[in-house]
C-alpha positions in Angstrom: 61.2 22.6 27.2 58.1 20.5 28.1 57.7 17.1 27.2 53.8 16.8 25.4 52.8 13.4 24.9 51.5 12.8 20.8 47.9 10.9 21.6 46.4 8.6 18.7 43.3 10.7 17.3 43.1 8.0 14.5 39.6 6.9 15.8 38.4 10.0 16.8 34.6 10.6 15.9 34.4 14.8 15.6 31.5 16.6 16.1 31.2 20.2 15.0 30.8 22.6 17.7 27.5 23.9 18.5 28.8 27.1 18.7 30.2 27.3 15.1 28.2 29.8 13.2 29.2 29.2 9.9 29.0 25.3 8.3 31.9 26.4 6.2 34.6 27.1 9.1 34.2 25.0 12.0 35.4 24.1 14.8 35.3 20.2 15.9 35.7 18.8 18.9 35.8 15.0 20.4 34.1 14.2 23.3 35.2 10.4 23.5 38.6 11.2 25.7 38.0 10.9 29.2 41.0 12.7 29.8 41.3 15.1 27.3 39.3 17.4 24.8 40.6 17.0 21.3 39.9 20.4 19.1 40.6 20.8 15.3 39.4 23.5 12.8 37.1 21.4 10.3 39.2 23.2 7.1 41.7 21.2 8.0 40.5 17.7 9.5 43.9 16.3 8.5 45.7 19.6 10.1 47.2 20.1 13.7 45.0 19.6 16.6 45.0 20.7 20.0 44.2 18.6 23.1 42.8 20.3 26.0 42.7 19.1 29.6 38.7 18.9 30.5 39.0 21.7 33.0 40.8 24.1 30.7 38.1 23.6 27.7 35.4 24.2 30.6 37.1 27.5 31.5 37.7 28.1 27.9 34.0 27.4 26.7 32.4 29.4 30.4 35.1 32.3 29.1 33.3 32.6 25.5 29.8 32.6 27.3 30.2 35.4 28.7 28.9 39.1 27.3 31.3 41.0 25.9 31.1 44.7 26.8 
């Protein structure tokens, strides 16, 4: 089993994403961490969150750029 660090989001300031259609269900991200990409689904700001490494969310965001056939 893997070992994942808990990181203080206490301070976080979340932004919606720009990509979030619908102002009702959101996702947020942080953009603060130099390390890491905090995401959490604005439903639930007080809910899980996940914590990307910058060069996954990049691969992540370049994957949901591209058309879908």
């Amino acid at each position: 089993m893997r070992n994942i660090p808990d990181h203080d989001l206490s301070t976080t300031v979340w932004r919606k994403s720009s990509y979030s259609g619908n102002a009702d269900n959101c996702l947020e991200v942080a953009d603060a961490h130099p390390t890491l990409i905090p995401v959490r689904d604005s439903k639930t700001p007080h809910g899980p969150k996940l914590v990307f490494r910058p060069t996954t969310w990049s691969a992540f965001v370049d994957h949901l750029k591209r058309p879908q056939s």
